[in-house]
N, C-alpha and C positions, 0 to 999 in steps of 0.2 A: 785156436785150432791147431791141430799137431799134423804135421809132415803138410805144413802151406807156409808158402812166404809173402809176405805184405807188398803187394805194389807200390812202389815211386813214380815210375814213371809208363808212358805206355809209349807201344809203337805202330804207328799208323799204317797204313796201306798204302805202297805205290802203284805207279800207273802202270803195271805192268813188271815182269822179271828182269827184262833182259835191257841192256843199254840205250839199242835201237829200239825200243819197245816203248820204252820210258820216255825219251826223247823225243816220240811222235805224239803222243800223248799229251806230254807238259806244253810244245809248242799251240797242238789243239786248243789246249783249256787256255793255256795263255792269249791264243787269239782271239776266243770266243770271251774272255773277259778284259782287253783292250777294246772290245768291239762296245761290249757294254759299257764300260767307263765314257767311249763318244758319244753312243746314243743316246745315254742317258744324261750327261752332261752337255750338251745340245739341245736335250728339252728343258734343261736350267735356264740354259742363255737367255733362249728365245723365250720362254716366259716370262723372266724375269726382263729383259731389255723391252720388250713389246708391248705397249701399254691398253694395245686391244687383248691381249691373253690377260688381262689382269683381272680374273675371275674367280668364284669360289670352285669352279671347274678345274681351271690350267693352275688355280692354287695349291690342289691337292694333289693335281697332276705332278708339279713341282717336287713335293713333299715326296712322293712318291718313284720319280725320281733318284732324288737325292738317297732315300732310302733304299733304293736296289742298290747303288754304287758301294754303299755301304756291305748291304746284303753279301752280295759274293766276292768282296775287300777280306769278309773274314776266313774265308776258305782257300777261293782257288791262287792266291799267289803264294802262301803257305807252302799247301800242296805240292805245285810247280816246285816251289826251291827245294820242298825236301824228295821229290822224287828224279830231282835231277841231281842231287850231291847225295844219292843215296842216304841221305840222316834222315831217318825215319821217327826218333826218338820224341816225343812230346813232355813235359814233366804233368801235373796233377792238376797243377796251377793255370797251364796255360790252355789244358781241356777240358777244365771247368770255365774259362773265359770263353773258350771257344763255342760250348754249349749252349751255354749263359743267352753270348750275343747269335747265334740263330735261330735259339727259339724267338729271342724279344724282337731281332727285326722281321721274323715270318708272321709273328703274333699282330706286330703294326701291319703291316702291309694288307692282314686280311683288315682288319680295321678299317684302314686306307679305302680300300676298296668297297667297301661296305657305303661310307659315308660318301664315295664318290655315286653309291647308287643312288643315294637320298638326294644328293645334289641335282640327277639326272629326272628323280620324280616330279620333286619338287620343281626342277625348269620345266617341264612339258607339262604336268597337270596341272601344276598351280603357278603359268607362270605373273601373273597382275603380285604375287604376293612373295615373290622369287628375291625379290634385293630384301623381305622384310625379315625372311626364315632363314635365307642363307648372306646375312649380314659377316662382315669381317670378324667380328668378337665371335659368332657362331664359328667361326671355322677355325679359329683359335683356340677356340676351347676344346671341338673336335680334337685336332690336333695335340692337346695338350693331352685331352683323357687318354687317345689312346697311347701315347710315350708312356704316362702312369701306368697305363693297367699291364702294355706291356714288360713294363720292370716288374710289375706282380705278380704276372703269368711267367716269366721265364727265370724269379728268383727261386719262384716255390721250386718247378721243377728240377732247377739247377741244382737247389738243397737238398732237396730230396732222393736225388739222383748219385748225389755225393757224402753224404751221410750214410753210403751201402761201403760194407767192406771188399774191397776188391784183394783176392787171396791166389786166384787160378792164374793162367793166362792172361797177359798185357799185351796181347796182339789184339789191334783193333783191325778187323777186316773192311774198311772203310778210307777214304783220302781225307775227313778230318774227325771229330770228336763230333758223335751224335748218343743219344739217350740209349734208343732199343743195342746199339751196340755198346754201350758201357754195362746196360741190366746184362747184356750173358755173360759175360765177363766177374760179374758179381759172386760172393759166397754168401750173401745174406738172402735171406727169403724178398725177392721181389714181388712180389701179388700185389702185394697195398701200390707199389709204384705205377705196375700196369692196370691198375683199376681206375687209380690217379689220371694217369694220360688217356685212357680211353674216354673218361667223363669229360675232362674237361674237352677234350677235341671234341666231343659229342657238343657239351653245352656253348665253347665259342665256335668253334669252326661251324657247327650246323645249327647254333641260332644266329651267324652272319650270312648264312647260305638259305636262311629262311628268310630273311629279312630281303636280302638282295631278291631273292625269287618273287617274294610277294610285288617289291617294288616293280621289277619288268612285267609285272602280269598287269599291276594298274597301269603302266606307261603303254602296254601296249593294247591293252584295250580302248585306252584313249587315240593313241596315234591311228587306230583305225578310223577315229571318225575325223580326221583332217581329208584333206583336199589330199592330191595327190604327191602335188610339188614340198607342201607344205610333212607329207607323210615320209617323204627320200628323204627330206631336210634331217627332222627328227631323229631317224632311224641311223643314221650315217654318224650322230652324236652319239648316240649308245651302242652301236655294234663294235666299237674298240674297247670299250669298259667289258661287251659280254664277253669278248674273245681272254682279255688278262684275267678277268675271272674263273672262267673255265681250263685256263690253263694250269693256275695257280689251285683254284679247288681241284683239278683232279686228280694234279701230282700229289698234291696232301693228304689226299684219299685213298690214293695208290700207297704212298709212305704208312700209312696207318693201318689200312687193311694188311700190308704185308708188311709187322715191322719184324718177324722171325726171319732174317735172310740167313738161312743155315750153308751158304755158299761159300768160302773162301776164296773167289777166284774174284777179278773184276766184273763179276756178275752183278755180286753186291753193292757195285757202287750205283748202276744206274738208276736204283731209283731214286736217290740221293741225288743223282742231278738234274733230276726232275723237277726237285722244289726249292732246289740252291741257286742253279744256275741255269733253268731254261726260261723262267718267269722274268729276271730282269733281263737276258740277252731280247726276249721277245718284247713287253712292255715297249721299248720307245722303236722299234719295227713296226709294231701295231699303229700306234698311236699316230706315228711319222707317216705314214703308207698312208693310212685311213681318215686322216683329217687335212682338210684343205687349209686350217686355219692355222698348222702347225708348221705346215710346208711351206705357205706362204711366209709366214714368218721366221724360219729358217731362208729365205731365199732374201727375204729383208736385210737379215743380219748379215748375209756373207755379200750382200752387194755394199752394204755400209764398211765394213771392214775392205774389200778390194777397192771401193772408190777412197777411201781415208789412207789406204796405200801408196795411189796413184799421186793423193797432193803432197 
């Protein structure tokens, strides 16, 4: 192409223009992702230490987890250090890895969730047959397919997404390396890419969101014919899976429906941390708040730890 120069490398978006600006900013996100590294490694401990959470529930719970820590590991400390040393610069290599790994940990986590609804049917409607569908090898192998599928959902796109020539502008108006902001950036015909992402978020995101809806429609049709006690019981186990659900589906609904953000300003980032970093800060809030069985067993672990002090 004549009168264009080939990109090398791009430059992201800080939190803001000005020093003071940037600096209230980066302390925010860096709080709100210290915050998430405890809660969610506290629902590690305590699952993993506590031998009554040792379920294909608080298994996935786990997995899950460990997977947000991961989650917003790959963004917001980035972020932080490059809008606090003003280095904005990213090379090709390191926002193709950056891509890479948010699609594939967004792509597990619906997954995740998905397979936590089945585990939730399966205990309330079937449960006589509960240890026989969700045995240990069943949740292994969950767990295994979706790590695979998601290295295949987020290679293709990553491929695909980088195999465009980027000719124009290397400002990314954005705090890391996302898709719809690499396509405008692009001098190659994107269409095939945005028809690409719209299908498949159609056919995974909204046949997980199909499946999960079908599941609480039979769990609650059943949970109506329990007793009363027995109906608060029930309901108290799955109102913290609807909640991370519904946060996670609609921030990715929000991100998909608008993924043209033609704003420049930090306008553009919010909804980007919608699905980066509001789903695992919330996740072990939820879970922690809303489950007695998780509380308890955090309160296990820190009385063992402060009496193992005291000897």
């Amino acid at each position: 192409m004549t009168n264009s120069t080939t990109v090398t490398e791009f430059l992201l978006e800080g939190f803001g223009i000005s020093w003071e600006l940037r600096l209230l900013n980066s302390m925010l996100f860096l709080l709100m992702y210290l915050f998430t590294l405890f809660g969610n490694l506290l629902i590690v401990t305590v699952t993993t230490f506590d031998h009554n959470l040792h379920t294909p529930m608080y298994f996935f719970l786990r997995n899950l987890s460990m997977l947000d820590m991961c989650y917003i590991s790959v963004t917001v400390p980035n972020a932080c250090v490059a809008s606090l040393t003003n280095s904005r610069t990213i090379s090709i290599v390191g926002c193709a890895t950056q891509v890479f790994l948010v699609i594939y940990f967004a792509i597990v986590e619906m997954m995740f969730l998905t397979i936590m609804a089945r585990d939730r049917y399966v205990a309330i409607c079937h449960p006589l047959y509960y240890p026989v569908i969700m045995n240990y090898q069943f949740c292994v192998r969950m767990t295994l397919a979706s790590l695979i599928s998601g290295l295949i959902y987020s290679g293709v796109h990553t491929g695909n997404t980088f195999q465009l020539s980027f000719c124009q502008s290397n400002v990314i108006h954005q705090f890391f390396c996302d898709v719809p902001s690499l396509l405008k950036l692009s001098c190659s015909d994107t269409s095939s890419n945005e028809i690409l992402i719209l299908v498949s978020a159609i056919v995974v995101c909204g046949g997980c969101f199909i499946f999960i809806a079908i599941s609480y429609i039979c769990i609650f049709s059943t949970v109506l014919k329990f007793p009363t006690g027995e109906r608060t019981k029930a309901f108290s186990t799955c109102v913290p899976h609807i909640l991370v659900v519904s946060v996670f589906l609609t921030s990715i609904a929000y991100v998909c429906l608008k993924p043209s953000v033609t704003s420049e300003t930090n306008q553009s980032i919010i909804p980007s941390v919608l699905y980066t970093i509001v789903p695992p800060l919330l996740n072990p809030i939820i879970y922690s708040l809303r489950n007695k069985q998780v509380k308890g067993a955090v309160r296990k672990v820190m009385f063992k730890k402060i009496y193992s002090r005291k000897l």
